[in-house]
Backbone as CSV, one residue per row, in Angstrom:
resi,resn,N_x,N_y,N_z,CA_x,CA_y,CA_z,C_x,C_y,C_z
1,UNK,8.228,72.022,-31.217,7.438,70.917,-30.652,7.931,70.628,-29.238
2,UNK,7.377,70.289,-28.236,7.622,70.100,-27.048,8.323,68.649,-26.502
3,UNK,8.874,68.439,-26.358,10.071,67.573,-26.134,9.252,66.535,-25.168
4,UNK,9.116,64.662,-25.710,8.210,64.405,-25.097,8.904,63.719,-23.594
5,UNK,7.834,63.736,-23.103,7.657,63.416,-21.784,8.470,62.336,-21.490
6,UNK,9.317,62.031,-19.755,9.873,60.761,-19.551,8.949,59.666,-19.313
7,UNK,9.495,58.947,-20.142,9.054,57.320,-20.020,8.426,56.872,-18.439
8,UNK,8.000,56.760,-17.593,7.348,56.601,-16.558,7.519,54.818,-16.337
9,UNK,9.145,54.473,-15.448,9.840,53.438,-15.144,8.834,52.627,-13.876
10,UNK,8.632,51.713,-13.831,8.570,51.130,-12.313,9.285,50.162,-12.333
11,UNK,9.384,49.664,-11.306,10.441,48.446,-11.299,9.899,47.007,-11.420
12,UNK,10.058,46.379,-11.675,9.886,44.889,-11.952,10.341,43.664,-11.098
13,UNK,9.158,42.992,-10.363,9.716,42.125,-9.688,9.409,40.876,-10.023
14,UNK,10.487,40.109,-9.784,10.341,38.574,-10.934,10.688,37.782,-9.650
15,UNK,9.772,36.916,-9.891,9.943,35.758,-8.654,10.921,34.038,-9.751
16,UNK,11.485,33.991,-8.867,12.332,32.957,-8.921,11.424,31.966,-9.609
17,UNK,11.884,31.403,-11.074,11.241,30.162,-11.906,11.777,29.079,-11.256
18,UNK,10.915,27.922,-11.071,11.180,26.161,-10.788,10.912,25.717,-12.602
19,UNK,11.851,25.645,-13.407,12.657,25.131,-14.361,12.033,23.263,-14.195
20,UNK,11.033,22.691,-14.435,11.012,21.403,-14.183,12.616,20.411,-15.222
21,UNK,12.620,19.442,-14.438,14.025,18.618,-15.532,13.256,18.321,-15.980
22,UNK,14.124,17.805,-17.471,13.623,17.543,-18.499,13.477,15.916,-18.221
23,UNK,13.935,15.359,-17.360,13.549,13.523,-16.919,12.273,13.873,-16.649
24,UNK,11.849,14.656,-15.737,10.583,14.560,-15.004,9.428,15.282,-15.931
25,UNK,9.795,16.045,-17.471,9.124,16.151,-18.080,8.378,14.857,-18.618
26,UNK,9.844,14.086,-19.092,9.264,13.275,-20.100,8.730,12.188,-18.979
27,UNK,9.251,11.815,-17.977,8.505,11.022,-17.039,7.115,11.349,-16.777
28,UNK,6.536,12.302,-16.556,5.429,12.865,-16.351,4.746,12.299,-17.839
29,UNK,5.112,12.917,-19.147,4.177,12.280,-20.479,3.776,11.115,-20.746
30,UNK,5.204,10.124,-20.226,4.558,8.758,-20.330,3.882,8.640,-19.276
31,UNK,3.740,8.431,-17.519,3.126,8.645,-16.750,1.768,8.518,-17.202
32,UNK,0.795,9.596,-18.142,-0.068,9.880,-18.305,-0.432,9.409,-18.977
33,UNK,0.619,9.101,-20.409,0.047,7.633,-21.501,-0.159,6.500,-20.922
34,UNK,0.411,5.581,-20.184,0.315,4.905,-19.525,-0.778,4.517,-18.889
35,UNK,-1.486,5.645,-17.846,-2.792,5.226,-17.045,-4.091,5.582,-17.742
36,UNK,-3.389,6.303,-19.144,-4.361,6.672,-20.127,-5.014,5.340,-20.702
37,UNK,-3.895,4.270,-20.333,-4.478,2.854,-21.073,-3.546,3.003,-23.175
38,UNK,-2.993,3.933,-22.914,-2.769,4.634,-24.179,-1.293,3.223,-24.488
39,UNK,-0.596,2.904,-23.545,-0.085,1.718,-23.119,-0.264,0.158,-22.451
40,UNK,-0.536,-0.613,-23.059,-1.561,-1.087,-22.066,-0.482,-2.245,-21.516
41,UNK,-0.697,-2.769,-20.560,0.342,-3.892,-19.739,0.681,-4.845,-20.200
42,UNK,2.423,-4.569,-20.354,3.321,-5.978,-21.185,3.179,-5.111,-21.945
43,UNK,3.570,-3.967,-22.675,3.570,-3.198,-23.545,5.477,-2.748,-23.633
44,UNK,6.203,-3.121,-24.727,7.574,-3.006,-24.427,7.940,-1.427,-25.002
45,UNK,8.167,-0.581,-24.434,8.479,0.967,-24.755,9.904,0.244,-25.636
46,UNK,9.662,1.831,-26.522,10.742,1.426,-27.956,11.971,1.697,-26.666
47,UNK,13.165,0.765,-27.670,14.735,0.707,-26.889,15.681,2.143,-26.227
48,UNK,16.023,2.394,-25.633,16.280,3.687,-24.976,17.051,3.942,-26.102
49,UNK,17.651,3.558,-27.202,18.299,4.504,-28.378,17.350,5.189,-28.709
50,UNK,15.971,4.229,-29.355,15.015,5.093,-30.178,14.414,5.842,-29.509
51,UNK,14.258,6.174,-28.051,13.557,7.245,-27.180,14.525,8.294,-27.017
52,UNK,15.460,8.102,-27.323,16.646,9.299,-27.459,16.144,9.873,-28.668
53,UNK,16.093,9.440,-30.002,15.902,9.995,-30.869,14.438,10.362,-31.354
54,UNK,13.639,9.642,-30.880,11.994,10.547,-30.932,11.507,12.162,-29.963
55,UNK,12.697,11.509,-28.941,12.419,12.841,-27.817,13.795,13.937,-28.219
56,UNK,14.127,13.588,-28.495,15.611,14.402,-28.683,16.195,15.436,-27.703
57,UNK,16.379,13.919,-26.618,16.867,13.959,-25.040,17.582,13.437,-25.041
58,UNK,18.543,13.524,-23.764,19.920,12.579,-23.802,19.588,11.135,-23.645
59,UNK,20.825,10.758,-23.582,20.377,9.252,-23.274,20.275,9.261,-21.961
60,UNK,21.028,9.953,-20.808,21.243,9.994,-18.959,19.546,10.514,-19.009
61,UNK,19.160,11.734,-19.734,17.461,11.905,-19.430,16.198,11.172,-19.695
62,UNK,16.567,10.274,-20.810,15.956,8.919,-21.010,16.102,7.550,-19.740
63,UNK,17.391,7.724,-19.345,17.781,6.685,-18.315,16.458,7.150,-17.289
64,UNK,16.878,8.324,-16.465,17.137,8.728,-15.506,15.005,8.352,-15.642
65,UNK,14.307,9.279,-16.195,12.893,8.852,-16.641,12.139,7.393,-16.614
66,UNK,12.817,6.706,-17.341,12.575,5.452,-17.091,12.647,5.088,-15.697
67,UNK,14.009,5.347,-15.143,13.675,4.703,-13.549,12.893,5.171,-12.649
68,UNK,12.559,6.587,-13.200,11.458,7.302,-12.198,9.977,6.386,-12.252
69,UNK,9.698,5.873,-13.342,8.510,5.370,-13.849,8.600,3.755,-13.138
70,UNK,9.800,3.144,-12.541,10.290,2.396,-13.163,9.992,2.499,-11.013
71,UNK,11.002,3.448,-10.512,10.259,3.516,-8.592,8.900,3.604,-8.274
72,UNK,7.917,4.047,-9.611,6.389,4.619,-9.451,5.850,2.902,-9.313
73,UNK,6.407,1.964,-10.217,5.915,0.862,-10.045,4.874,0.519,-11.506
74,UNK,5.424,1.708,-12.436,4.510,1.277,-13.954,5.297,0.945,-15.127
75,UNK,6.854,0.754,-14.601,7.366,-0.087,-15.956,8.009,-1.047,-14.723
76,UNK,8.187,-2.153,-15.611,9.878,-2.959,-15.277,11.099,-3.366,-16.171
77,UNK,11.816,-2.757,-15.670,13.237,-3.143,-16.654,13.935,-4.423,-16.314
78,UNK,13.836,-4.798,-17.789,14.427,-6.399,-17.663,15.672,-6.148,-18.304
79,UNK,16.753,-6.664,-18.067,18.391,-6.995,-18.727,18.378,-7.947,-19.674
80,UNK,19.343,-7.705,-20.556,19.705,-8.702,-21.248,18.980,-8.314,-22.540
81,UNK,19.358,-9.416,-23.845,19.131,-10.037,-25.009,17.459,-9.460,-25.462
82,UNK,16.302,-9.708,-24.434,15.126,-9.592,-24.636,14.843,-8.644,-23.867
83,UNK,15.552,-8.039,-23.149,15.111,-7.066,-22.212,14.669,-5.513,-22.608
84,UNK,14.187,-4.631,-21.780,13.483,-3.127,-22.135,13.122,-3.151,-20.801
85,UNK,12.124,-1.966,-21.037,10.720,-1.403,-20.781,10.076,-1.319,-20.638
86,UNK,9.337,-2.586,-19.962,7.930,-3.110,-19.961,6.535,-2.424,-19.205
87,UNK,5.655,-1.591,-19.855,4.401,-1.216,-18.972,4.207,-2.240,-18.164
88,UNK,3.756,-1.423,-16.643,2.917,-2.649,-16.095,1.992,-1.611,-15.175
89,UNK,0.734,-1.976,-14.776,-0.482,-1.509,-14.223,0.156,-1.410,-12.925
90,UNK,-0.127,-0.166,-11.729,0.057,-0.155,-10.817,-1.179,-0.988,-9.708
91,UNK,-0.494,-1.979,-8.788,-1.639,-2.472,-8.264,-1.840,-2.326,-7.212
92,UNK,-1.792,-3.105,-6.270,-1.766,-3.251,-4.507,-0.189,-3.331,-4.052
93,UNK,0.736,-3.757,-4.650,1.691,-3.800,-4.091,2.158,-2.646,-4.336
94,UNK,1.651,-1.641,-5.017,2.719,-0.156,-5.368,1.510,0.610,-4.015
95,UNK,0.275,0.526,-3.599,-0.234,0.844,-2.696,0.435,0.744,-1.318
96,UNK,0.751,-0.587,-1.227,1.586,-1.028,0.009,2.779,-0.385,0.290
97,UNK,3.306,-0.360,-0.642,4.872,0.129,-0.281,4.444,2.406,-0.146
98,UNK,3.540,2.898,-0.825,3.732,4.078,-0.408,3.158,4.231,0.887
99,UNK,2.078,3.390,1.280,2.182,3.808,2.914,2.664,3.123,3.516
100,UNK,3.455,1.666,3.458,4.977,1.834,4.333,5.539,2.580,4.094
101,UNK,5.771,3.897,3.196,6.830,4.600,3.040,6.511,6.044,4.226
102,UNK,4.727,5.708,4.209,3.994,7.160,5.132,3.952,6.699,6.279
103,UNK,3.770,5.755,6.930,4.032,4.957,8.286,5.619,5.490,8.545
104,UNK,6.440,5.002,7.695,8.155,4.663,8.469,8.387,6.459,8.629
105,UNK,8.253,7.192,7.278,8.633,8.472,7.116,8.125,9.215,8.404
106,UNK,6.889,9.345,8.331,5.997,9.929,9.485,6.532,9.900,10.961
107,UNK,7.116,8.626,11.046,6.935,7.691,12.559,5.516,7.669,13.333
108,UNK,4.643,7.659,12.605,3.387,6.996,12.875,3.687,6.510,14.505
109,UNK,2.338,6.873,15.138,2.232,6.297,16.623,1.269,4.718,16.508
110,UNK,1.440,3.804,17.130,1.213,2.430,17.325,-1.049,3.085,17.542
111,UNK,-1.042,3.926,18.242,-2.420,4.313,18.493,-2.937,4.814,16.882
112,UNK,-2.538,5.395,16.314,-2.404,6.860,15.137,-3.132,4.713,14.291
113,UNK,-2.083,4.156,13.831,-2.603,2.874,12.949,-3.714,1.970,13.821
114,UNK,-3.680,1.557,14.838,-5.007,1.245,15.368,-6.249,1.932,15.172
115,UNK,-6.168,3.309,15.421,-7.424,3.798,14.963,-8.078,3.376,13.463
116,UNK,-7.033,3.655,12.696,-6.994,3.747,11.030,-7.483,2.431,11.389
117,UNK,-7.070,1.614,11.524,-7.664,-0.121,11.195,-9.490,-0.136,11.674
118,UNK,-8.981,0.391,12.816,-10.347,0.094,13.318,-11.729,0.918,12.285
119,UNK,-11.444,1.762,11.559,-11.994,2.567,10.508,-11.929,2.260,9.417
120,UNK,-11.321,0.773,9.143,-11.112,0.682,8.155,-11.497,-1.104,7.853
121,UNK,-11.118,-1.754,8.444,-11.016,-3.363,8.408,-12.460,-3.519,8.204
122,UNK,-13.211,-2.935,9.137,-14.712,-3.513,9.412,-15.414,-3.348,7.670
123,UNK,-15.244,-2.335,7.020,-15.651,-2.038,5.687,-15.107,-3.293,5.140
124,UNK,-13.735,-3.880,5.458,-12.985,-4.777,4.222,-14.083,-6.166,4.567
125,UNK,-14.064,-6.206,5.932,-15.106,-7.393,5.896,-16.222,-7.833,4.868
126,UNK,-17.215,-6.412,5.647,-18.141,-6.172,4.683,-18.128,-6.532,3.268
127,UNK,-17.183,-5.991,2.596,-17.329,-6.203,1.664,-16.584,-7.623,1.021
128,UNK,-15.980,-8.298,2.108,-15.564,-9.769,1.412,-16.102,-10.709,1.484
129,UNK,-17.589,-10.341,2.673,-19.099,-11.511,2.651,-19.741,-11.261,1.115
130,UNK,-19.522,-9.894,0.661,-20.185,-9.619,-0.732,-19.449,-10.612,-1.807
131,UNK,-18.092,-10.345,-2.018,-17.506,-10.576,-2.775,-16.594,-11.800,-2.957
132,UNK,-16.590,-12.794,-1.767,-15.180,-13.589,-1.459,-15.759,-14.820,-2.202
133,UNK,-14.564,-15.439,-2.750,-14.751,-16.981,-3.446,-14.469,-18.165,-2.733
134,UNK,-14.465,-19.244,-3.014,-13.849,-20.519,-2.638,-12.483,-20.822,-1.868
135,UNK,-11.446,-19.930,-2.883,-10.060,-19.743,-2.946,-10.068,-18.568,-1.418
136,UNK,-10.873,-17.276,-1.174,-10.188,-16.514,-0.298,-10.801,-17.102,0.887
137,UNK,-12.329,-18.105,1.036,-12.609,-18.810,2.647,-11.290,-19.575,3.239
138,UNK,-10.382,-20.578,1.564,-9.683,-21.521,2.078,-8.322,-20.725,2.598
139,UNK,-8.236,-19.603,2.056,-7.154,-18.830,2.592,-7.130,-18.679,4.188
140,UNK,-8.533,-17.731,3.951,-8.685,-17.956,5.623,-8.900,-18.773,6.508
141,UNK,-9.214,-20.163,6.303,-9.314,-21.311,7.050,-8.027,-21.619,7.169
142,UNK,-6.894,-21.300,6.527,-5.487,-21.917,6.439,-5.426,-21.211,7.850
143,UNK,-4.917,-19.950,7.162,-3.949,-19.078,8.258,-4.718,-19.194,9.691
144,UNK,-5.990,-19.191,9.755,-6.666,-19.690,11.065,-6.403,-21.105,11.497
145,UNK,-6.055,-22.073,11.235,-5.899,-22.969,11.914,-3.903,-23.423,12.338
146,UNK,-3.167,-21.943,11.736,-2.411,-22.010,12.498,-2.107,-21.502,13.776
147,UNK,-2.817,-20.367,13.310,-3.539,-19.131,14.654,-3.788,-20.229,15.521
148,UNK,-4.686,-21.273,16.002,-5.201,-22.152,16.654,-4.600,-22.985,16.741
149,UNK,-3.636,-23.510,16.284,-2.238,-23.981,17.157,-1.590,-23.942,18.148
150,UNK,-1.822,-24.260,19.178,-0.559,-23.243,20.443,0.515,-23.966,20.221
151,UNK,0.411,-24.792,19.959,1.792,-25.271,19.150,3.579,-24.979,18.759
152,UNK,2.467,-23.982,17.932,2.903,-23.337,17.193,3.956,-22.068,17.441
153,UNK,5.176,-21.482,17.436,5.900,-20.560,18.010,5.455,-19.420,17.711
154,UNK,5.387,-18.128,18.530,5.146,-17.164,18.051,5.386,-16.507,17.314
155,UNK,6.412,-16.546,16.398,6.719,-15.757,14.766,5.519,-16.540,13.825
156,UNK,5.305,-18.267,13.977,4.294,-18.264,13.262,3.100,-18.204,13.406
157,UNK,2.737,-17.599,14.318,1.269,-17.081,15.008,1.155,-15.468,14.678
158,UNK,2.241,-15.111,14.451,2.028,-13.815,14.404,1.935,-13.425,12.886
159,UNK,2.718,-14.271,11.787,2.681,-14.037,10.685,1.353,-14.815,9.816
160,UNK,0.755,-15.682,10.678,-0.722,-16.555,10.288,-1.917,-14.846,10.894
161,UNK,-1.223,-14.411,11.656,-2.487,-13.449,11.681,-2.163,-12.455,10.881
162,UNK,-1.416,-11.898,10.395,-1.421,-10.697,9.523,-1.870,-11.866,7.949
163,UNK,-1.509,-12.603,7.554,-2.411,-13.715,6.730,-3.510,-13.685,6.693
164,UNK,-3.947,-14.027,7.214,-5.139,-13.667,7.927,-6.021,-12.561,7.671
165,UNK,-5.399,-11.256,8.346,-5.839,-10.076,8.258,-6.322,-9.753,6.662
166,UNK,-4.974,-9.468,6.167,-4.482,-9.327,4.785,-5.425,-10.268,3.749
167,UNK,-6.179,-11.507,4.386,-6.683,-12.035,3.080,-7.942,-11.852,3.472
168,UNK,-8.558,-10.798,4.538,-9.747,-10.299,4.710,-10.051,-9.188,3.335
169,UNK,-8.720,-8.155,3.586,-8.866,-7.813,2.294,-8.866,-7.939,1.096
170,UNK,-7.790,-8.703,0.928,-7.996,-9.871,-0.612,-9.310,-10.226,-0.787
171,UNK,-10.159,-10.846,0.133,-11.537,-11.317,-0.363,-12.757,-10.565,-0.610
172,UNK,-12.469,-8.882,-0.236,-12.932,-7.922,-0.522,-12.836,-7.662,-2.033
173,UNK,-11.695,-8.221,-2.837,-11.304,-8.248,-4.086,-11.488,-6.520,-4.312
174,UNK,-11.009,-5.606,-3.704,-10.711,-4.399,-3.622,-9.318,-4.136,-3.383
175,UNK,-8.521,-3.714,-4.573,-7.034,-3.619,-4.900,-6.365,-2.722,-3.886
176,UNK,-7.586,-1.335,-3.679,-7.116,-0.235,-2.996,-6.971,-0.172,-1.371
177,UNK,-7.546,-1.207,-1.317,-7.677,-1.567,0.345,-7.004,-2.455,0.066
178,UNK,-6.768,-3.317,-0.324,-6.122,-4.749,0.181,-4.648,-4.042,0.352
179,UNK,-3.736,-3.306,-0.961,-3.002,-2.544,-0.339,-2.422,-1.855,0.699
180,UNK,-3.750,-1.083,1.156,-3.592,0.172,2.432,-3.336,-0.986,3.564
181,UNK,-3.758,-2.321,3.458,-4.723,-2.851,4.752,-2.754,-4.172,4.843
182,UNK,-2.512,-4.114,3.486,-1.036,-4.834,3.896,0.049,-4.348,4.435
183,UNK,0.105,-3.303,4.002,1.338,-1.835,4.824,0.538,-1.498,6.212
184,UNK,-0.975,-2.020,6.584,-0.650,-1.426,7.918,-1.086,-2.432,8.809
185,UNK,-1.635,-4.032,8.577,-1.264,-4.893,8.982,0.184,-5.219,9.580
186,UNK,1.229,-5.220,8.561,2.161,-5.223,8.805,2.869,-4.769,9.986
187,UNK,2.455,-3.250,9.417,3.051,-1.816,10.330,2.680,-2.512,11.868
188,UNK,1.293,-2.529,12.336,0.813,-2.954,13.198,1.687,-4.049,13.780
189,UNK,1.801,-5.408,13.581,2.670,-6.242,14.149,3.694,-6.064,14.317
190,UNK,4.406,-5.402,13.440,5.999,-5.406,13.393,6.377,-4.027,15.127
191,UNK,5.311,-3.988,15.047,5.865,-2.895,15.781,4.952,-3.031,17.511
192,UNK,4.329,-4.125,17.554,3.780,-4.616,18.439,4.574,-5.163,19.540
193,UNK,4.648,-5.173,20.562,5.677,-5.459,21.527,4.775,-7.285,22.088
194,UNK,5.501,-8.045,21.179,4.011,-9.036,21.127,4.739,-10.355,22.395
195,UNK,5.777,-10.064,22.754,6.408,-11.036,23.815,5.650,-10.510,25.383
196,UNK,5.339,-9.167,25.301,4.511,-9.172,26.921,3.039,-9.143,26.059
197,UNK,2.505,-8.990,25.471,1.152,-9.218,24.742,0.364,-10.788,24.930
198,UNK,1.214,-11.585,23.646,0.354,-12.501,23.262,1.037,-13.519,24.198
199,UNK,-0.360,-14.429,24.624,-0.253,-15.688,25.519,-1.475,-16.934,24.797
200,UNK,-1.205,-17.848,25.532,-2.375,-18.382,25.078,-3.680,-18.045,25.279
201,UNK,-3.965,-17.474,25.707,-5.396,-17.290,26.303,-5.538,-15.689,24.971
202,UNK,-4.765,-15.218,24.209,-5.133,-14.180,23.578,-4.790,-15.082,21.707
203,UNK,-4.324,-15.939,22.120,-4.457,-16.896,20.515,-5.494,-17.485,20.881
204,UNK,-6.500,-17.823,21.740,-7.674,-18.619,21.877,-8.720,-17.730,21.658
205,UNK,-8.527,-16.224,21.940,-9.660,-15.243,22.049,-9.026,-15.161,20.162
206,UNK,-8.431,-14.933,19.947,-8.150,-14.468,18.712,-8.587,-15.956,17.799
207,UNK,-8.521,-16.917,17.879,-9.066,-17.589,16.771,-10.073,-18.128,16.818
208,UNK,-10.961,-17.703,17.911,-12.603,-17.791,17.874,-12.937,-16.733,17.275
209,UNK,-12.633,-15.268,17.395,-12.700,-14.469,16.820,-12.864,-14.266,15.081
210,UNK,-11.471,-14.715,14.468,-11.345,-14.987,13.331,-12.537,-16.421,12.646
211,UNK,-12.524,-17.057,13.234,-13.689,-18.079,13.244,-14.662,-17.182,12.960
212,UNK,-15.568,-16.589,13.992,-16.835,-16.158,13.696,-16.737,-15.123,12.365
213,UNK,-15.787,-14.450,12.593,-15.505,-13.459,11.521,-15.783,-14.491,9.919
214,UNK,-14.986,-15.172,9.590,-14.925,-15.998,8.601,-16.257,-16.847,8.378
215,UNK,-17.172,-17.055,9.411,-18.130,-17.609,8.834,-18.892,-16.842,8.662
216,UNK,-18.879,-15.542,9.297,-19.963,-14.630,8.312,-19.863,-14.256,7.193
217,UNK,-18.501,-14.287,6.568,-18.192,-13.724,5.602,-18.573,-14.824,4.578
218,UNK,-18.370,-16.283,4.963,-18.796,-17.271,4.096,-20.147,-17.132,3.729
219,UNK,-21.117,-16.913,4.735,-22.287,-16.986,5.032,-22.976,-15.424,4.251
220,UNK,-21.944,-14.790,3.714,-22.357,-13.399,2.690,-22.703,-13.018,3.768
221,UNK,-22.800,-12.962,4.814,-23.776,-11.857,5.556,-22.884,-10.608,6.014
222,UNK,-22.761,-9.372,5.329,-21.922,-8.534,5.243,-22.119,-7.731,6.917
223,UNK,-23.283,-7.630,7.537,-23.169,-6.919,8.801,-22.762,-7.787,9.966
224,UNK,-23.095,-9.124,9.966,-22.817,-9.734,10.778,-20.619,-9.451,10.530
225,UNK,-20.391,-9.459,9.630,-18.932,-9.538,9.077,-18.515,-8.400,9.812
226,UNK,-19.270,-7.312,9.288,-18.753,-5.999,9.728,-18.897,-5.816,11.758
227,UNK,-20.040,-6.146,11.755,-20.043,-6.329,13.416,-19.131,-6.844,14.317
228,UNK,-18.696,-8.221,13.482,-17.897,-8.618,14.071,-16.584,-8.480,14.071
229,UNK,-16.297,-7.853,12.981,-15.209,-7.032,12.709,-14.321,-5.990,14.365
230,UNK,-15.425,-5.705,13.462,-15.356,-4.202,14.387,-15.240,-4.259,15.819
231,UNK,-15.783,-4.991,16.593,-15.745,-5.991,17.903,-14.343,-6.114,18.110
232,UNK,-13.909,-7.102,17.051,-12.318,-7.493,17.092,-11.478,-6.729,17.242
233,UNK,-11.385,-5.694,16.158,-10.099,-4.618,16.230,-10.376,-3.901,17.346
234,UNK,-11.517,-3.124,17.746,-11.471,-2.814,19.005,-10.920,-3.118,20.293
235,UNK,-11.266,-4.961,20.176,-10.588,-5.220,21.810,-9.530,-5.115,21.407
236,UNK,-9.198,-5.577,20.136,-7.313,-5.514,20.114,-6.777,-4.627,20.342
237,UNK,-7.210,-3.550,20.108,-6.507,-2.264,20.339,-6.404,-1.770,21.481
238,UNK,-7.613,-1.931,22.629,-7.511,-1.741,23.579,-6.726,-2.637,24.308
239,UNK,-6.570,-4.013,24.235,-5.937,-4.425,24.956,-4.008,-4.539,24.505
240,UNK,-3.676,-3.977,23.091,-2.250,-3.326,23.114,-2.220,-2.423,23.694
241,UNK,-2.813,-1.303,23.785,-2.751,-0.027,24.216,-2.112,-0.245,25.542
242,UNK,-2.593,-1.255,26.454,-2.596,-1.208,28.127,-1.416,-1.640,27.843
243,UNK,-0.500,-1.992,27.213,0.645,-3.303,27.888,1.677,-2.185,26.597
244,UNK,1.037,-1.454,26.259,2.196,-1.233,25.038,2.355,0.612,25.357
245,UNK,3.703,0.590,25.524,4.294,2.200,25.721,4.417,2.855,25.006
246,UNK,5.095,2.389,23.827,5.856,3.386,22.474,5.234,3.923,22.213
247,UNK,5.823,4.680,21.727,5.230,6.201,20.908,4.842,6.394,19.480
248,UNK,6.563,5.675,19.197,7.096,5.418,17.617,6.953,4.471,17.307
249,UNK,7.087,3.778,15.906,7.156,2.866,14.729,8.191,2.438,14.440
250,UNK,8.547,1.490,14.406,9.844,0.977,13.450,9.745,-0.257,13.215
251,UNK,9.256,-0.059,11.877,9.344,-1.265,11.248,10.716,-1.809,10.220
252,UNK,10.818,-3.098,10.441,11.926,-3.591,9.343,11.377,-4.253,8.459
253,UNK,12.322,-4.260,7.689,12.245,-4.857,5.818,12.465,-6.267,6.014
């Protein structure tokens, strides 16, 4: 019989495995129960013993999971006697903080968030002549009549207008904007060079402004809102632009 033939070798090339941890496994499962509703908010996850022993993970990979869930902004851990695990719904404030986290990380240019606003605010209007109550006009009548103060020192003129801003989106009663629109409100002032900027004559243009803005929005009339919107952030931007150099961002906590 003829002696059989060699085996016909090629070589084998194996690309390097990413091994996920086993935290970020089990972080990932609840993750998904969670927005599944499969948990629903104020929901106390069993005690990190018994998640050791249903998952039959350590206790450091149980820790370590939880806090991942725990930076995402969908549990909170309470100490003590009554304390755990608690589900909680991600809302506007877990919005806010990841794009302060894309603003600071980035170093975002002072122009780069003006644009974004200006593309963005005029919609929040719009939609808070649709949607705004009793509670978000008196919001904005507040923070506007400190705006209209000259009185008033400029830290609290400056923090009555991001008030202001910020409860344009609130009255949009849109979670996902009111979010985006507080991290870059913020971003925006904090990083505004507002001692050669604001004078009186730009808190007088600015709280007629906010005025008309606010009574359209009372008045439901969503284009007049948006028009006038849009008007606003524009000059503002143009008129930081002229007086303002930077490049970069830096905002503080």
């Amino acid at each position: 019989m003829p002696e059989p033939s060699a085996v016909a070798r090629h070589p084998v090339q194996l690309q390097p495995m990413q091994v996920p941890k086993a935290s970020d496994v089990l972080a990932n499962d609840l993750r998904e129960r969670i927005l599944r509703g499969e948990f629903p908010s104020g929901t106390a996850l069993p005690p990190e013993r018994e998640l050791v022993t249903q998952t039959k993970m350590s206790r450091t990979t149980v820790r370590e999971a939880l806090r991942i869930l725990e930076v995402q902004g969908l549990v909170a851990i309470r100490t003590g006697r009554s304390g755990g695990a608690f589900v909680q719904q991600p809302g506007g404030d877990s919005v806010a903080t990841s794009v302060n986290l894309l603003i600071r990380g980035q170093q975002l240019r002072l122009t780069d968030l003006l644009e974004t606003r200006e593309a963005i605010e005029p919609a929040c209007a719009g939609l808070a002549a649709k949607y705004r109550n009793d509670e978000d006009i008196a919001a904005l009548e507040a923070a506007n009549a400190v705006i209209g103060d000259l009185d008033n020192p400029l830290e609290k003129f400056l923090q009555a207008n991001v008030d202001w801003h910020i409860g344009v989106a609130v009255a949009s009663h849109n979670e996902l904007l009111t979010g985006f629109m507080t991290a870059l409100s913020n971003a925006i002032y904090s990083s505004t060079e507002n001692k050669a900027f604001v004078d009186d004559e730009v808190r007088k243009v600015t709280f007629k402004a906010h005025k008309t803005i606010t009574d359209a929005i009372r008045a439901g009339d969503s284009a007049a809102a948006t028009r006038r919107m849009t008007k606003h952030v524009h000059g503002y931007a143009e008129a930081v632009v002229q007086v303002e150099e930077r490049t970069e961002i830096e905002i503080h906590d």
